[in-house]
C-alpha positions as CSV (number, residue, x, y, z in Angstrom):
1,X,20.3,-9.1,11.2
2,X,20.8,-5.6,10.6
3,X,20.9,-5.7,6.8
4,X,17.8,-7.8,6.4
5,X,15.6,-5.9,8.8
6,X,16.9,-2.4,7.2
7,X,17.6,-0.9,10.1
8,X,20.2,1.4,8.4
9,X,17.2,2.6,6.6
10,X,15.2,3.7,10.0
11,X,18.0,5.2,11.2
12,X,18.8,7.5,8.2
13,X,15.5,8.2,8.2
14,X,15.1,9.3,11.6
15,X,18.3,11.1,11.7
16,X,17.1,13.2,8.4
17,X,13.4,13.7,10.1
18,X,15.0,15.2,13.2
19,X,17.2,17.2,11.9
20,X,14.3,18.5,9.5
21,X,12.0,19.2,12.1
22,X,15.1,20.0,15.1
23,X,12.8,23.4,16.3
24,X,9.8,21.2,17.1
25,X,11.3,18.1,19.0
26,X,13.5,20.3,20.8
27,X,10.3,21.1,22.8
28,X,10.1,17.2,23.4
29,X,13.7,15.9,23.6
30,X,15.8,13.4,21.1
31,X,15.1,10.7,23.4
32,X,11.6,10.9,22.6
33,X,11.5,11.3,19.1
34,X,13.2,8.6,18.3
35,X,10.9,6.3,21.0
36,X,7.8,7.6,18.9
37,X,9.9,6.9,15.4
38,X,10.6,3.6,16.1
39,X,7.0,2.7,18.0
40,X,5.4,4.0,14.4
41,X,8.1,2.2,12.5
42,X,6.7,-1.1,14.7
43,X,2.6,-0.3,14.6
44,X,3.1,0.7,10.4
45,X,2.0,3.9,11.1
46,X,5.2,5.2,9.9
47,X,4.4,5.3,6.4
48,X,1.2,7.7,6.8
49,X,1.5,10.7,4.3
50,X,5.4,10.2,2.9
51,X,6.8,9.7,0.0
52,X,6.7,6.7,-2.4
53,X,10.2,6.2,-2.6
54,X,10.2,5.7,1.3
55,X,6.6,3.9,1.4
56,X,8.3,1.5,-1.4
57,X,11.8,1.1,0.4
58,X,11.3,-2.1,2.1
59,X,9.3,-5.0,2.4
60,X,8.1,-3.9,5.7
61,X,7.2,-1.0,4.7
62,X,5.3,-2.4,1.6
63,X,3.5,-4.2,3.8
64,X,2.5,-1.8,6.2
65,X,1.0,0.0,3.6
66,X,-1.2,-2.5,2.4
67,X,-2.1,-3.3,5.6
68,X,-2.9,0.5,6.6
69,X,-4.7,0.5,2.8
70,X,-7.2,-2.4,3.8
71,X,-8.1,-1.0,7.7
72,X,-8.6,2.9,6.5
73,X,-10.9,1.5,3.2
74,X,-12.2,-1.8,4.2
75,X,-15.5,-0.1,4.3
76,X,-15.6,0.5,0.6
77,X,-16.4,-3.4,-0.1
78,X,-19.5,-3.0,2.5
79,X,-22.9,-2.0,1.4
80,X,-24.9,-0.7,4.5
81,X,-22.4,-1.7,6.6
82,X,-23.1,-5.7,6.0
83,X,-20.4,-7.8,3.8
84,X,-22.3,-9.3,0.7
85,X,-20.4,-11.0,-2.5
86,X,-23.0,-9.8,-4.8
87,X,-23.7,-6.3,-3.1
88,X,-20.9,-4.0,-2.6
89,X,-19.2,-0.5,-3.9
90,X,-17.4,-0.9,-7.1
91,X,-14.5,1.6,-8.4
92,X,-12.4,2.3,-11.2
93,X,-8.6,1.8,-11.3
94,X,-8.4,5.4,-11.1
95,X,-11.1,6.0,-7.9
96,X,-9.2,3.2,-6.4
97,X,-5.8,5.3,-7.1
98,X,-7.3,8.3,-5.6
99,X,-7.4,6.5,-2.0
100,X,-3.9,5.4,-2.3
101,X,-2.8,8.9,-3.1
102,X,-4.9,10.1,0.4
103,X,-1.8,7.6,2.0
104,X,1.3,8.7,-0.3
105,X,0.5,11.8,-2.3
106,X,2.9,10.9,-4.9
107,X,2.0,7.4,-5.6
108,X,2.7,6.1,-8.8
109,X,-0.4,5.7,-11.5
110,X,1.5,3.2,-13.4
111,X,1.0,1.0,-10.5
112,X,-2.8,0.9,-9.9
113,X,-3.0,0.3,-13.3
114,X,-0.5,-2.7,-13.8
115,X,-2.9,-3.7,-10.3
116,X,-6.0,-3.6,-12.4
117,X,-4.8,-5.0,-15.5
118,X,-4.6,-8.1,-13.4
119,X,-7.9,-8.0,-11.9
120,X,-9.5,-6.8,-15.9
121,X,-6.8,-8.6,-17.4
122,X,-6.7,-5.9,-20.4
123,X,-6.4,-2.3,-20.7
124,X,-10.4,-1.8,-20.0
125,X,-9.6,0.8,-17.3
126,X,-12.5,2.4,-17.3
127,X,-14.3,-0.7,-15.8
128,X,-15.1,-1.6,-12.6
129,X,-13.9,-3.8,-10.0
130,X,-14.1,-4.7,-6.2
131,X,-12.4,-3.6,-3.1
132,X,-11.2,-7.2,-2.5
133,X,-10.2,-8.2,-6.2
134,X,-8.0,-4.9,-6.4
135,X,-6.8,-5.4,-3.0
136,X,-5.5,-8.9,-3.5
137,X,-4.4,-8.1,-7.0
138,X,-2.5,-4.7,-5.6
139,X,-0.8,-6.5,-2.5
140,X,0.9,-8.9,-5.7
141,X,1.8,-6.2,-8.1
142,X,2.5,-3.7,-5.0
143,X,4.6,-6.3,-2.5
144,X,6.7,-8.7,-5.6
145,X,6.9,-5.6,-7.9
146,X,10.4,-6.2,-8.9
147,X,10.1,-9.8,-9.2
148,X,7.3,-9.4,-11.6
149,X,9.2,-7.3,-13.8
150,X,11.4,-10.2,-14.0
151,X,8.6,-12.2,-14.4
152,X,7.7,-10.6,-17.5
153,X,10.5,-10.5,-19.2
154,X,11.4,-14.4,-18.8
155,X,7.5,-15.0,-20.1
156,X,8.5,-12.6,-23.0
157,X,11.7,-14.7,-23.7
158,X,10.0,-18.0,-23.3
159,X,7.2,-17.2,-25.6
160,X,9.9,-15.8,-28.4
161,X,12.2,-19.0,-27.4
162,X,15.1,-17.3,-26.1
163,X,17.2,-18.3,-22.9
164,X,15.3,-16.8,-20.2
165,X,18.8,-17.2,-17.8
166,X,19.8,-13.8,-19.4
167,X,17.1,-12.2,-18.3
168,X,18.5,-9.0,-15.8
169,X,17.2,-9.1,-12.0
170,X,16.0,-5.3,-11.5
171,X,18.8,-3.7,-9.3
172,X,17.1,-0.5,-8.5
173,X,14.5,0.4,-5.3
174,X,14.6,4.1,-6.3
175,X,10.8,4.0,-7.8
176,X,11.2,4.5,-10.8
177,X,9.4,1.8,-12.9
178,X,9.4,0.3,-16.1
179,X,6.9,0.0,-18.7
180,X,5.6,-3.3,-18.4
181,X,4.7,-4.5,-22.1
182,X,1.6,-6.4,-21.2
183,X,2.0,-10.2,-23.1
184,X,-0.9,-11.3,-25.2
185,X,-3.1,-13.6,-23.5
186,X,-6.0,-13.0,-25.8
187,X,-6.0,-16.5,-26.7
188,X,-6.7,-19.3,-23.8
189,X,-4.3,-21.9,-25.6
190,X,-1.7,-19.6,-26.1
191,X,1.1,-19.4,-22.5
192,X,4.3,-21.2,-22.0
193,X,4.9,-24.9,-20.2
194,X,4.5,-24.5,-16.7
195,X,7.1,-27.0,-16.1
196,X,9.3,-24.9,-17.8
197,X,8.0,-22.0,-16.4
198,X,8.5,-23.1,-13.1
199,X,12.2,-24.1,-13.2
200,X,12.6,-20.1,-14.7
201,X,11.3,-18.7,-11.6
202,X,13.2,-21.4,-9.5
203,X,16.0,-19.7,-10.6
204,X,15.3,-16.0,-10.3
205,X,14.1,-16.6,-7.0
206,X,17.1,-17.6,-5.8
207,X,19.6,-15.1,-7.3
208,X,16.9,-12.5,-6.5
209,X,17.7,-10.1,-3.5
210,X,14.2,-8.9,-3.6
211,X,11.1,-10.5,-2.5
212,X,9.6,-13.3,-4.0
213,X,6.8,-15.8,-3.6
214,X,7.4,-18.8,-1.7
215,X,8.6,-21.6,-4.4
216,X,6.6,-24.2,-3.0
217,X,3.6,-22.3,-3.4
218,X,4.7,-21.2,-7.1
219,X,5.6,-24.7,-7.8
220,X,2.0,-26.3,-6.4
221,X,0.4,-23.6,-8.3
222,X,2.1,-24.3,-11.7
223,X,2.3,-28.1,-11.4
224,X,-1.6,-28.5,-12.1
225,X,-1.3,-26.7,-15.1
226,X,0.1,-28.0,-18.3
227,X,0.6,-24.2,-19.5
228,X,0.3,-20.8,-18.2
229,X,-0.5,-17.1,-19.4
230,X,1.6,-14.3,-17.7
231,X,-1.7,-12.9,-16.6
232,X,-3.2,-16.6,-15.6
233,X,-0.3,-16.3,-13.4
234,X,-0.5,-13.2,-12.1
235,X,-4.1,-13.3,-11.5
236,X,-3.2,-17.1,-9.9
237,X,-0.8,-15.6,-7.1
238,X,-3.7,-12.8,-6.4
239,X,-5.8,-15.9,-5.2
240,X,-3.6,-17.9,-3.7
241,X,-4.2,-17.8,-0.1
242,X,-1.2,-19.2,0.8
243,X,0.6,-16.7,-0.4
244,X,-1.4,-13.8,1.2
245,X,-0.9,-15.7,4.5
246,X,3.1,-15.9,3.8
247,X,3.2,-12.1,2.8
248,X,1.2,-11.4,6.5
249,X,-0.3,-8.2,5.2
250,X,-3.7,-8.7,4.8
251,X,-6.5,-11.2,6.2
252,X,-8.0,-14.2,4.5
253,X,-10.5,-13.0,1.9
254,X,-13.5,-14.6,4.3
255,X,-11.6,-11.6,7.1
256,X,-11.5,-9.0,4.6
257,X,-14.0,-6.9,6.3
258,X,-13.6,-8.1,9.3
259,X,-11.2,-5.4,12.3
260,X,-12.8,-5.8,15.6
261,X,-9.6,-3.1,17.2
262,X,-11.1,-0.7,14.2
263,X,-14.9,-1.4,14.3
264,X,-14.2,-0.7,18.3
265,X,-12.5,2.6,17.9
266,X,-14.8,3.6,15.6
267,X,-18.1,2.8,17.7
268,X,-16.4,5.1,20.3
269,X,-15.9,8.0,18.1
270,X,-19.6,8.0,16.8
271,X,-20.8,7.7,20.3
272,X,-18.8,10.8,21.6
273,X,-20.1,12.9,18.1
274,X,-23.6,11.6,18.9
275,X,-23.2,12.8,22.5
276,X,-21.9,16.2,21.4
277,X,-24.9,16.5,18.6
278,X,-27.5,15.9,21.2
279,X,-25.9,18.4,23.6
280,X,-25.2,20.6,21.2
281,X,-27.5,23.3,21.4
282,X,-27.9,23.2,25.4
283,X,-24.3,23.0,25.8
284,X,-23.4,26.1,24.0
285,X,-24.1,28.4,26.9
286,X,-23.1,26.3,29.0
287,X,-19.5,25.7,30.7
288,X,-17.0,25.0,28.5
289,X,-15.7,22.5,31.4
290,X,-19.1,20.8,30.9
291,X,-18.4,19.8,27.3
292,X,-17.6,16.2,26.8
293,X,-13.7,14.8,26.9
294,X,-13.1,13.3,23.5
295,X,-10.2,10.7,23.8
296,X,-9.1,10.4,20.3
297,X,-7.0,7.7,20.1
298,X,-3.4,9.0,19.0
299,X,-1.2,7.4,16.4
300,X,2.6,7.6,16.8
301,X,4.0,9.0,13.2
302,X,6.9,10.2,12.4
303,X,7.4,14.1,12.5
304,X,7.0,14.7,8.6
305,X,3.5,16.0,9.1
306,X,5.1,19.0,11.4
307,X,7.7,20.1,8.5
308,X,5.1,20.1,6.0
309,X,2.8,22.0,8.3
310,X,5.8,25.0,8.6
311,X,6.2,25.0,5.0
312,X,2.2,25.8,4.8
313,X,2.2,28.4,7.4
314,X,5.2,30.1,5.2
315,X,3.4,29.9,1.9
316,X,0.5,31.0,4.2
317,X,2.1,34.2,5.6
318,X,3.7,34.8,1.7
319,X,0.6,34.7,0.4
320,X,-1.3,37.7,3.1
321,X,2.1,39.9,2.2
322,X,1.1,39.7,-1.2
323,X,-2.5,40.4,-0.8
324,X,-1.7,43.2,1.8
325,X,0.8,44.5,-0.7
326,X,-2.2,44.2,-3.3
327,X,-4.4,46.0,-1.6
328,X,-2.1,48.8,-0.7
């Protein structure tokens, strides 16, 4: 039980944040640190501003970053607020990658792009797509990374009519990807047997350690097709609803824009802004007990946020020495 929900994972990570950040929790006590670490490690919040090789480290985590993806930019697929299929904001792989990176600073461009090539299905990066086509294609390429890789490669082999069985399961979480030659699907006729196809993927599945797409749901999908394209596929499991359901991330497509917990927070905060903005002007003489309480609701994260802040008030305090020293 331990193994498969990582806990060894939390637990080096929590060890390494406290003893990173020891002068600040002392304040608080162990006790509650690790309450808070482990709440955040339960909401998703967790993942909020660290690094990709923790964001990417396992499938809980993957998915808790999709899902804090979709609630912090649902809004982009709305136009005046109201959900339309024809009107809504579209962005480019790399707008789209600029959001990620406001989640995890160091998020890979290699894989917003490998996300888009299955919405665009060529290297056309410059074009444009929508919040729920990317999303859909980036929970696939995001959440069965590894398996895709595989993926790949047995395509490759089948199309050059090699033995796809010595095909080599990745091994490595450490983030570091591989360039993904993109097959040629130019041509509609061109792809493999699905039949074929399918007993391949059978059998990575089950000598793969990472995740993978339920087989049923692979097998229904490739059994009404006589053959497939690597990117057919690909752009297949993005759709599948299924399959979204069984990954848990993300709401059907009809939900997509749909958080009522969100929407709710949200209408709170613009009440208490409108409140202030109305009293604005009256209130600044006035009282300071007289200004409104604003509740902001709190989000347990872990304490990396704190550590970073100490390094910034240190580059901060290096930086007036050198401009005093300037000066003088």
């Amino acid at each position: 039980f331990a193994a498969q929900r990582h806990v060894l994972t939390y637990m080096e990570d929590a060890v390494s944040q406290l003893l990173e950040n020891r002068e600040d929790i002392s304040q608080y006590g162990i006790a509650r640190f690790f309450t808070e670490y482990f709440n955040s490690v339960r909401q998703g919040t967790h993942i909020l501003f660290r690094e990709f090789s923790f964001v990417q480290a396992t499938p809980h985590n993957r998915a808790s970053f999709l899902r804090t993806f979709w609630r912090c930019f649902r809004t982009v697929g709305k136009n005046g607020g109201k959900y339309s299929s024809i009107c809504c904001y579209l962005l480019t792989a790399q707008e789209y990658h600029c959001l990620l990176q406001l989640l995890c600073p160091d998020f890979p461009m290699e894989l917003t792009q490998k996300a888009a090539r299955i919405v665009l299905m060529d290297d056309a990066m410059d074009c444009l797509m929508s919040f729920s086509d990317f999303l859909f294609a980036f929970q696939i390429q995001f959440y069965y990374s590894e398996f895709l890789e595989s993926v790949a490669a047995i395509y490759q082999d089948l199309l050059a009519g090699k033995n796809p069985n010595t095909v080599i399961v990745p091994t490595s979480s450490s983030g570091q990807h591989r360039q993904r030659q993109p097959p040629n699907d130019c041509n509609p006729l061109e792809g493999v047997e699905a039949s074929l196809f399918y007993q391949c993927l059978e059998s990575l599945c089950d000598r793969s350690k990472y995740s993978c797409p339920p087989s049923a749901l692979v097998k229904e999908m490739l059994s009404s097709v006589q053959r497939m394209t690597f990117y057919g596929f690909l752009m297949a499991l993005a759709k599948d609803q299924g399959i979204n359901r069984a990954l848990g991330a993300l709401p059907d497509k009809g939900d997509l824009f749909l958080d009522p917990a969100m929407d709710q927070e949200l209408e709170k905060l613009v009440a208490q802004v409108s409140g202030l903005s109305v009293s604005g002007p009256a209130s600044c003489s006035a009282d300071t007990a007289n200004m409104p309480v604003r509740n902001s609701p709190r989000i347990n994260s872990p304490w990396k946020p704190l550590h970073h802040r100490r390094k910034m008030d240190a580059e901060s305090e290096g930086s007036n020495e050198e401009t005093d020293s300037s000066e003088n």
